[in-house]
NUVOVO-209088 format. One record per residue: x, y, z of N, C-alpha, C, O in turn; residue in three letters. Coordinates in steps of 0.001 Angstrom, whole numbers, plus 524288, in hexadecimal, padded with zeros to 5 digits. Atoms other than C-alpha are relative to their C-alpha. Layout:
REM NUVOVO-209088
XYZXYZXYZXYZAla;...
//
This chain:
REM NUVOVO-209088
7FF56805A57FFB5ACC1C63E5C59620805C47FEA27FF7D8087A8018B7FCC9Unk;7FAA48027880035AD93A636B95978B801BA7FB477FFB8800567F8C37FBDDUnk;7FF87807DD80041ADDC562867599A6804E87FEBE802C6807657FAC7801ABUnk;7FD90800D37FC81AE691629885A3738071F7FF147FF2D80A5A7FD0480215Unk;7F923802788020BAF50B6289D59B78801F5806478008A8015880A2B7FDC8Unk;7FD5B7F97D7FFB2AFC15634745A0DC80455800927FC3F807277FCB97FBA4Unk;7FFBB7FD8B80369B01B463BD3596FB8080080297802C080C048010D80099Unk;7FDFD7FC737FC7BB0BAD645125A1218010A7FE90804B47FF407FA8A806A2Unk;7FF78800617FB26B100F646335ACDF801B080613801C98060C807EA800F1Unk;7FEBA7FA5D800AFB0EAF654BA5B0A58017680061806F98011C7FC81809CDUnk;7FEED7FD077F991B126C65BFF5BF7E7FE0880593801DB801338092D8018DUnk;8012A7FBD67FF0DB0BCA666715C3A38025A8054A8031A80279805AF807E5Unk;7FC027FC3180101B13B0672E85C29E7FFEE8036B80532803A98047E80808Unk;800EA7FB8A7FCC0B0BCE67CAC5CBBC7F9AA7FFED800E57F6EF7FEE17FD13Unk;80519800A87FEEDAFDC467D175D2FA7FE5C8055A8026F800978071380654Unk;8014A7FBCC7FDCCAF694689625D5017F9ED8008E8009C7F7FD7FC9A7FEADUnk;804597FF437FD9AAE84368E025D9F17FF107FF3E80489800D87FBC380756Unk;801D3801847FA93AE1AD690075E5427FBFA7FE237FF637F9467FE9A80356Unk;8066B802147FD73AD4C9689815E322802BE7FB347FC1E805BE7F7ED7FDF6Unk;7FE4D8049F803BCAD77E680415D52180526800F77FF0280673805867FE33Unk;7F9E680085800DCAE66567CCC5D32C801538011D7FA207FE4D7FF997F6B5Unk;7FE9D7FE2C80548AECCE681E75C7098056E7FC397FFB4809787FD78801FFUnk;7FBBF801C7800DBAF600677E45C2EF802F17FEB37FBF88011E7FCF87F7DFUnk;7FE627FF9880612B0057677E35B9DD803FC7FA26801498064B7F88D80531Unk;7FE5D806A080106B0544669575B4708053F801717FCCA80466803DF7F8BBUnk;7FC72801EA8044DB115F6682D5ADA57FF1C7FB497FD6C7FC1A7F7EF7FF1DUnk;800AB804158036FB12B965EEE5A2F5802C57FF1A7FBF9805DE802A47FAFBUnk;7FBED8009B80670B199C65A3B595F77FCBF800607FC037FEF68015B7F7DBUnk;804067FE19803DBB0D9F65C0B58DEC7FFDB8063C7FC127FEB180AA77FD91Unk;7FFE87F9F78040AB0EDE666DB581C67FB75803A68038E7F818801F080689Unk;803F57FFA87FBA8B073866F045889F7FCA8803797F9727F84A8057C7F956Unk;803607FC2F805ACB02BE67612579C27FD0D7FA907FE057FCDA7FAE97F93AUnk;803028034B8001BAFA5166848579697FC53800458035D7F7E07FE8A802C6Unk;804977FF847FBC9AF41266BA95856B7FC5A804CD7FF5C7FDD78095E7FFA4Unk;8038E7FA977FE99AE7DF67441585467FDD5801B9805097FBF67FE5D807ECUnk;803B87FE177FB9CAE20067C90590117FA857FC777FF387F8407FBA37FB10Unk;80594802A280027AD5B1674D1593AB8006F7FA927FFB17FCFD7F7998013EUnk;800488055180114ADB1A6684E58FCB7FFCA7FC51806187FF1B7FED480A23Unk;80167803807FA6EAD9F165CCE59BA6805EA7FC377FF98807057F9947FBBAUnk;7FD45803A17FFE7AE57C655C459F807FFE07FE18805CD7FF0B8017280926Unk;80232802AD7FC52AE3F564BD55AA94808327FFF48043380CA77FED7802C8Unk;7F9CE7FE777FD69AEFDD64F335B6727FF7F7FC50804027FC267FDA98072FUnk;7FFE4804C57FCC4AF1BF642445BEC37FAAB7FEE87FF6B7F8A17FEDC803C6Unk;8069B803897FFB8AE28863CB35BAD07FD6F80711800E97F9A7806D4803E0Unk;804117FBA07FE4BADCB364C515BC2D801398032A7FBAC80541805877FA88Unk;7FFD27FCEE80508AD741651E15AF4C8000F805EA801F57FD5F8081A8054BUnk;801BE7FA327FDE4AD96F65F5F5B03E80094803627FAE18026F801B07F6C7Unk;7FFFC7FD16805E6AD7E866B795A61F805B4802EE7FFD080832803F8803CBUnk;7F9DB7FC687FF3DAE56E673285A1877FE3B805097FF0C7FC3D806177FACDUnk;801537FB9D80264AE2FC680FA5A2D58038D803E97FF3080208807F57FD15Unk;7FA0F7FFB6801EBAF135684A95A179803917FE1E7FCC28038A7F9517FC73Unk;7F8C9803F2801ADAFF1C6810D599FE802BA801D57FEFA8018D806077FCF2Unk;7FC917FE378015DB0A7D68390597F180038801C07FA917FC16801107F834Unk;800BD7FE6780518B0EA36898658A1F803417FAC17FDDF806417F7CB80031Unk;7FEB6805DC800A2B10E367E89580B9805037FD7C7FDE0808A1800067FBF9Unk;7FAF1802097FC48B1AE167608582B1801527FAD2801E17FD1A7F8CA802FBUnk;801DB806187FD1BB1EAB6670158890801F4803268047180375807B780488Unk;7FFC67FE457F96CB207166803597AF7FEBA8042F7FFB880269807427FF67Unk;801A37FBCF7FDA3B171E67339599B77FD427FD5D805A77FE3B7F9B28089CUnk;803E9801847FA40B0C44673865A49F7F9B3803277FBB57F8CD805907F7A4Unk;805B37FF96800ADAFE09675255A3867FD4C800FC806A67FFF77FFD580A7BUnk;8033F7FF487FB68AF38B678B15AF397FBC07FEED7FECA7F9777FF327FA91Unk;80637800CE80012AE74B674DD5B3C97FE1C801FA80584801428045980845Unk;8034C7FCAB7FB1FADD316794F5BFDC7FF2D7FD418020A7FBE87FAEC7FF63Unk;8009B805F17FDAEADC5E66E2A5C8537FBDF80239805757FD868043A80982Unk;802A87FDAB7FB74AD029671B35D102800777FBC980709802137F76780830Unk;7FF568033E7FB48ACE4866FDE5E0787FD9A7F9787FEF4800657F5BC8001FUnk;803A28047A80131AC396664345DC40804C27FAF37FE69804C67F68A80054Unk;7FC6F804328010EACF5665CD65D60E804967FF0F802038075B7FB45800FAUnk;7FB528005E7FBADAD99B65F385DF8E7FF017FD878023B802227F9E58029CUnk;80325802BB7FB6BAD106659B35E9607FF167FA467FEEB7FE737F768802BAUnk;8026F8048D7FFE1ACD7D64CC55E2188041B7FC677FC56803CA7F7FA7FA7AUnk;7FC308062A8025BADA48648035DBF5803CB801488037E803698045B8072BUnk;7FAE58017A7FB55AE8D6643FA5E2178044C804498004E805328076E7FCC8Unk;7FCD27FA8B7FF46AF2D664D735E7BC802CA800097FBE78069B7FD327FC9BUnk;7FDEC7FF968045DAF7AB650695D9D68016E8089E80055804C180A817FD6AUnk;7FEB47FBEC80163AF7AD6601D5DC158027A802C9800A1800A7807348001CUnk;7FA9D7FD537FD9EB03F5665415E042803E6800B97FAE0804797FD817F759Unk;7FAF18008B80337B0F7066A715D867803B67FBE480011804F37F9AB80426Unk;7FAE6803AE80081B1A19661875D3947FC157FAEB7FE0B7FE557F76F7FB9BUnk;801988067880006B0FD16557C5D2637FF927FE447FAFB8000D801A27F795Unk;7FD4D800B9805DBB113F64E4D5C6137F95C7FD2A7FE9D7F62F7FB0280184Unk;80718801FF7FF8CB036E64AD85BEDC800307FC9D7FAE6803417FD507F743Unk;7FFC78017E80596B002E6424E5B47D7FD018022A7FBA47F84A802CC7FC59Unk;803A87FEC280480AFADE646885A8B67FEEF7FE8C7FB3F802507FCEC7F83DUnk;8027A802AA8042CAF151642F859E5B7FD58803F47FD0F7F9E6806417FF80Unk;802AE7FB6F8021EAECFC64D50593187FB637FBD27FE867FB967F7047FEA1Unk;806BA8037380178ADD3B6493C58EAD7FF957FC2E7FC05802797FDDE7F891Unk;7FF68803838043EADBAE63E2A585167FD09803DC7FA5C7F9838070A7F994Unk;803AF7FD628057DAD84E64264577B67FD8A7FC6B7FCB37FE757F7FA7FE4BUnk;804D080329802F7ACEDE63BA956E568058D7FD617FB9C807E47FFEA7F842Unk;7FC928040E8044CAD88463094566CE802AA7FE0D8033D803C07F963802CDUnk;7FCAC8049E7FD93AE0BC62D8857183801ED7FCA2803977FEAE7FB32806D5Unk;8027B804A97FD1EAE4AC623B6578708002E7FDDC80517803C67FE5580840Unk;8030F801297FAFFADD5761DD95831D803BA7FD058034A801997F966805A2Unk;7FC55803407FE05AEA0261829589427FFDF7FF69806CE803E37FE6A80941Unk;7FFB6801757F906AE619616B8599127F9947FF1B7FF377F7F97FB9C7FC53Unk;80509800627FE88AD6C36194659CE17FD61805967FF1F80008809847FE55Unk;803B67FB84800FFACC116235959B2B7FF688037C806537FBBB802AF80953Unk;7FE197FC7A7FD08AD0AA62D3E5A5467FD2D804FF7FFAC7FE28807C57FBDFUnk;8019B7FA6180252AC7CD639F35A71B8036D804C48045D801E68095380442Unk;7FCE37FC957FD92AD2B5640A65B1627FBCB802168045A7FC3F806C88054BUnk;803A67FE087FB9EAC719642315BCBF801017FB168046B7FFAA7F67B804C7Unk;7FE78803A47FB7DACC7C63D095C8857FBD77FEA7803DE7F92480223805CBUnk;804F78036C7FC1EAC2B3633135D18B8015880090804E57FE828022180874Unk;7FF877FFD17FA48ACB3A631D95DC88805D280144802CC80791804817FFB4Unk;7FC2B7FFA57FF35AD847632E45E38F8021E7FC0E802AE800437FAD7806F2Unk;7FD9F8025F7FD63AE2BC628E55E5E2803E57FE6A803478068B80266803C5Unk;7FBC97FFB77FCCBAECB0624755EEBC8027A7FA667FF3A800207F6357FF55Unk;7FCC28048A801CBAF97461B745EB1A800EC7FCE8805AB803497FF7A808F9Unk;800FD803227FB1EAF7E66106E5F6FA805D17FD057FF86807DB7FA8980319Unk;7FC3F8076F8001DB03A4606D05F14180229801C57F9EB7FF90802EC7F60AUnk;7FD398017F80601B0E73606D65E5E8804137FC1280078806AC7FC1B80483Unk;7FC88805177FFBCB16E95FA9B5E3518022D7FD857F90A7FFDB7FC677F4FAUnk;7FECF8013180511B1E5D5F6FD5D8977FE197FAA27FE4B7FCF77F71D8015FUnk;802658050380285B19CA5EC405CE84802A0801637FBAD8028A805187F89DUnk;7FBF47FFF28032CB234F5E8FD5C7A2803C3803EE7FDD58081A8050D7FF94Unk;7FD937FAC98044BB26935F4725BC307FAB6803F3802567FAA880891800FEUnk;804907FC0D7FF50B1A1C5FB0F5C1547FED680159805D88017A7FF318093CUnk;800AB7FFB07FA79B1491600125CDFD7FAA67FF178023B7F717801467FFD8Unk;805517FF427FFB1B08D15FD815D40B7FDD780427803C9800D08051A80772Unk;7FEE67FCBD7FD2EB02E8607C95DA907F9077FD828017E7F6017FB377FE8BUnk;805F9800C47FD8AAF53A606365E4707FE2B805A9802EB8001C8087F80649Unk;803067F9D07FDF3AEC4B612175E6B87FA6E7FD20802817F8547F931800B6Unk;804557FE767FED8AE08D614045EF447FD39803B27FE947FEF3807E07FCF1Unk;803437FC9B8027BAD4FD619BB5EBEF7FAED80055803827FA877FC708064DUnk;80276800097FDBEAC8A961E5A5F2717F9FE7FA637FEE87F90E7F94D7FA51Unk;803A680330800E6ABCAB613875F38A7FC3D801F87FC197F9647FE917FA3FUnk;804177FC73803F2AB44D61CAB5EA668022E7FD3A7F9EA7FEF87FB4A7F6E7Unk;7FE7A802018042FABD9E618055DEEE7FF977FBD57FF927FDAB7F9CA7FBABUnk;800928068C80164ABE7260AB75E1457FCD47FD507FBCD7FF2F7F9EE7F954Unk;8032F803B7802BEAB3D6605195D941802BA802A07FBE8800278013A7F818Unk;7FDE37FE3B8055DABBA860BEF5CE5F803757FE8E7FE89803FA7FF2C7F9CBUnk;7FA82803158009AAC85F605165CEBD800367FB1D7FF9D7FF0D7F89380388Unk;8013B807388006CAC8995F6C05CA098053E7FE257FDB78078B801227FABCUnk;7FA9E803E680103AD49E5EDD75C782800167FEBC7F8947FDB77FB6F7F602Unk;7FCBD7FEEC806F5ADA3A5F02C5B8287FB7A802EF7FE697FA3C8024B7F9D0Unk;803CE7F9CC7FFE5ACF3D5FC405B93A80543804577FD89809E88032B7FDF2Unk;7FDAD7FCF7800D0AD5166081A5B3B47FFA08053E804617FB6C806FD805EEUnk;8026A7FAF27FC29AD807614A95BDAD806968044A7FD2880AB4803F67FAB1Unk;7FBCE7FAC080379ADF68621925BA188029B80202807777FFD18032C80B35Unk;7FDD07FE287FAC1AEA626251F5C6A0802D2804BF7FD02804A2805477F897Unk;7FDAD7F8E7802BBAEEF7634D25C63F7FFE97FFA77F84E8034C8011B7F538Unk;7FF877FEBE80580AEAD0633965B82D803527FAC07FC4A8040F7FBCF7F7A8Unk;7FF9C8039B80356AEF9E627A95B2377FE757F9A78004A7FF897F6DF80410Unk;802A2805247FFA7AE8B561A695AE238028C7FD6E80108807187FD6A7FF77Unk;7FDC0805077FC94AEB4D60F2E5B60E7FC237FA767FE577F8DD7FA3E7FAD3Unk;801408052F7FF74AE788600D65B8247FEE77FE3280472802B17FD1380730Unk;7FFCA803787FA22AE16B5FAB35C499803587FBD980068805097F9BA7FC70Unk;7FC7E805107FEC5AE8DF5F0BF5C8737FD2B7FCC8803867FD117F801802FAUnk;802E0803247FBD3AE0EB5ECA65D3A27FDE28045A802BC7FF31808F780260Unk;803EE7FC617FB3DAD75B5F28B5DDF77FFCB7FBE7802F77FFB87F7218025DUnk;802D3802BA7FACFAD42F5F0EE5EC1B7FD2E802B1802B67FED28073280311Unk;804267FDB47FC81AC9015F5005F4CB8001C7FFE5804237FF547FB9680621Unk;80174800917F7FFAC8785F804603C77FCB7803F6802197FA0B807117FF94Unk;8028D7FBAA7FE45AC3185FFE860CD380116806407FEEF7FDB78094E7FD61Unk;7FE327FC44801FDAC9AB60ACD60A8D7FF02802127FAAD7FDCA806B67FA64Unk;800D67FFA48068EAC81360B535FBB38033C7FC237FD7B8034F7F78B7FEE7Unk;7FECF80402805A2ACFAB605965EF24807508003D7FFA680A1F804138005FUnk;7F8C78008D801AEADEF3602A25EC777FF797FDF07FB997FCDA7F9F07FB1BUnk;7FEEE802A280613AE15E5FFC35DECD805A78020C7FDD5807C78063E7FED8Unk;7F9487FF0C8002EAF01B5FD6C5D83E7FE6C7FF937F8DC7FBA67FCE97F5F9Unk;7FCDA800448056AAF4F36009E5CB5F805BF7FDC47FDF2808117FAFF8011EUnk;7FB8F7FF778016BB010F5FFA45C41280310803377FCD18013D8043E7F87CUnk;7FE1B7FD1680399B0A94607B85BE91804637FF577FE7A808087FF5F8019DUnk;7FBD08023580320B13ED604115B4928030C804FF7FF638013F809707FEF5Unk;7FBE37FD187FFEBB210060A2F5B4147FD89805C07FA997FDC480A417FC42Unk;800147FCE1801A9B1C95612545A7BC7FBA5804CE801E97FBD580980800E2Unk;804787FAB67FCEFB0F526191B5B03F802EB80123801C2803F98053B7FF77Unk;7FE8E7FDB67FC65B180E61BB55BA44805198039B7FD5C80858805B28003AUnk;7FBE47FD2580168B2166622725B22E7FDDE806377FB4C8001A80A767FBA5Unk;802337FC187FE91B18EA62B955AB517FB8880036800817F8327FFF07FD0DUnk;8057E7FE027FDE9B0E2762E8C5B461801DC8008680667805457FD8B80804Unk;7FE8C7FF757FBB6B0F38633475C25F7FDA87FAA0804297FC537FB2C808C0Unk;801D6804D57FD04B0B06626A05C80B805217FB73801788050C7F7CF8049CUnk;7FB7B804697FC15B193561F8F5C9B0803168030F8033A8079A801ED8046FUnk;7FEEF7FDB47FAE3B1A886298F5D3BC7FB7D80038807327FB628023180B95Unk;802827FFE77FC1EB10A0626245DB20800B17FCC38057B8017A7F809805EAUnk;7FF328032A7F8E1B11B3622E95EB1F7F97D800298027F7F52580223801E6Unk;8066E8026B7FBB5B08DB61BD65F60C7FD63808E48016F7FF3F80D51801B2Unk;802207F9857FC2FAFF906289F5FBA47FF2E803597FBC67FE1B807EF7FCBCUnk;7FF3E7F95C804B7AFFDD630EE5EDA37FAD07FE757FEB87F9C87F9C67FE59Unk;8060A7FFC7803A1AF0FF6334C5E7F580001800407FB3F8036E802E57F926Unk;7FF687FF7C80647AEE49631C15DA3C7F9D1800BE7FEB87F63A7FF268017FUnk;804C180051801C0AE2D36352C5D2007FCA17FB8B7FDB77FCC47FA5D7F90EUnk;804978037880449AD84562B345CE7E7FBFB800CD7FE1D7F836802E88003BUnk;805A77FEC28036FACF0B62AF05C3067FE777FA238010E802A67F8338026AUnk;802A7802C780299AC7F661F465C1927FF2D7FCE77FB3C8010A7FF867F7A9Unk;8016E7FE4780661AC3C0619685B4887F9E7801D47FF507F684801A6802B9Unk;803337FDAE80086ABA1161ED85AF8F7FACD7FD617FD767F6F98001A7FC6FUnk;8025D801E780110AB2A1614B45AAFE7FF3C7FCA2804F87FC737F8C580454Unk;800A2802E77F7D8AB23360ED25BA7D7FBE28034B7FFB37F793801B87FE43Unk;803417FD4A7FEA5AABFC61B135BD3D7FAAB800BF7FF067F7AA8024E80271Unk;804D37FFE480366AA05561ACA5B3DE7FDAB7FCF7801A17F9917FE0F803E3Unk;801228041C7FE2EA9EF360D815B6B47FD5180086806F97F9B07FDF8808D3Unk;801F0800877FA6EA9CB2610815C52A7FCBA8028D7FF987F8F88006A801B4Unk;804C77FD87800F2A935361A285C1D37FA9A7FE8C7FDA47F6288005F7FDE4Unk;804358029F802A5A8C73611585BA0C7FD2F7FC4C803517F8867FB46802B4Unk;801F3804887FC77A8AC3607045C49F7FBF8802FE803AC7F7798018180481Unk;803077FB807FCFDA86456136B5CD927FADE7FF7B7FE607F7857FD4380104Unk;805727FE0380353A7AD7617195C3D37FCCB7FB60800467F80F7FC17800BAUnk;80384804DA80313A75E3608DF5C0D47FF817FF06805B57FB0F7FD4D80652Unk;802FB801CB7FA10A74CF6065D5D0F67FC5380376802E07F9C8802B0806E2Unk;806537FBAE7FE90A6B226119C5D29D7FCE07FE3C800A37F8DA800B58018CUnk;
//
């Protein structure tokens, strides 16, 4: 579990396998805090560490990133790319964004960025499948960190919805680098989701 307040900002060092990717993250995290097994969430994608460096600040850590999740989040897997990161919440503390479980719904694409004022706004598309999940001052998690609707719109095509990002997101989190055409990961909240499931069940 998480809540969407990245922690890091790691880059991935080196990618190896031929079937599941072996990738190793740099980071500023002690890494003699990190355990094998533990879950830390790399742009919105919980994954397990089954590597690390010896301990240390700026080591690296690895995880196994299978084909299944290559396939269903944003071109994040190449060397050099910079990721955000969030280690797991622990029992006391605090709940400072949204209830984040790092299982990505869908994949997006940045349509529109424009400055506002001290902040930027940025507009992503999303496939029609999400839509009913995105609602105006709704909560949604982009590559891993909690956001704010700002507004939604509906067409044929599917959904455009804009955020904002204030000079301090965009400074640390990889999101005040973002351009028109780049994909990002979306979760959902997670209380949308239930909710739609619930409406499902009761129209049987």
């Amino acid at each position: 579990m998480f809540t969407g307040i990245v922690s890091d900002v790691g880059r991935i060092e080196s990618i190896g396998g031929a079937g599941d990717l072996r990738v190793r993250i740099g980071c500023s995290y002690d890494t003699a805090t990190i355990d094998i097994g533990a879950s830390i969430a790399c742009s919105g994608v919980c994954l397990t560490v089954v590597d690390k460096s010896a301990p240390g600040p700026s080591g690296w850590f690895a995880v196994d990133v299978s084909g299944e999740t290559v396939s269903r989040t944003a071109d994040q897997w190449r060397e050099g790319h910079r990721l955000n990161l969030e280690r797991a919440l622990k029992l006391g503390d605090e709940l400072g964004g949204h209830i984040v479980t790092g299982h990505v719904d869908g994949v997006g694409r940045v349509v529109d960025t424009a400055a506002d004022k001290d902040s930027t706004r940025v507009t992503f598309a999303i496939d029609r499948a999400l839509s009913p999940f995105v609602a105006t001052k709704g909560s949604v998690t982009i590559d891993g960190v909690s956001l704010t609707v700002n507004d939604v719109a509906d067409d044929a095509q599917g959904t455009r919805f804009t955020i904002n990002l204030i000079p301090h997101t965009q400074a640390v989190t990889t999101l005040g680098t973002l351009a028109v055409g780049q994909s990002v990961n979306i979760e959902i909240d997670v209380l949308a989701r239930y909710l739609m499931r619930m409406e499902q069940v009761r129209g049987q």
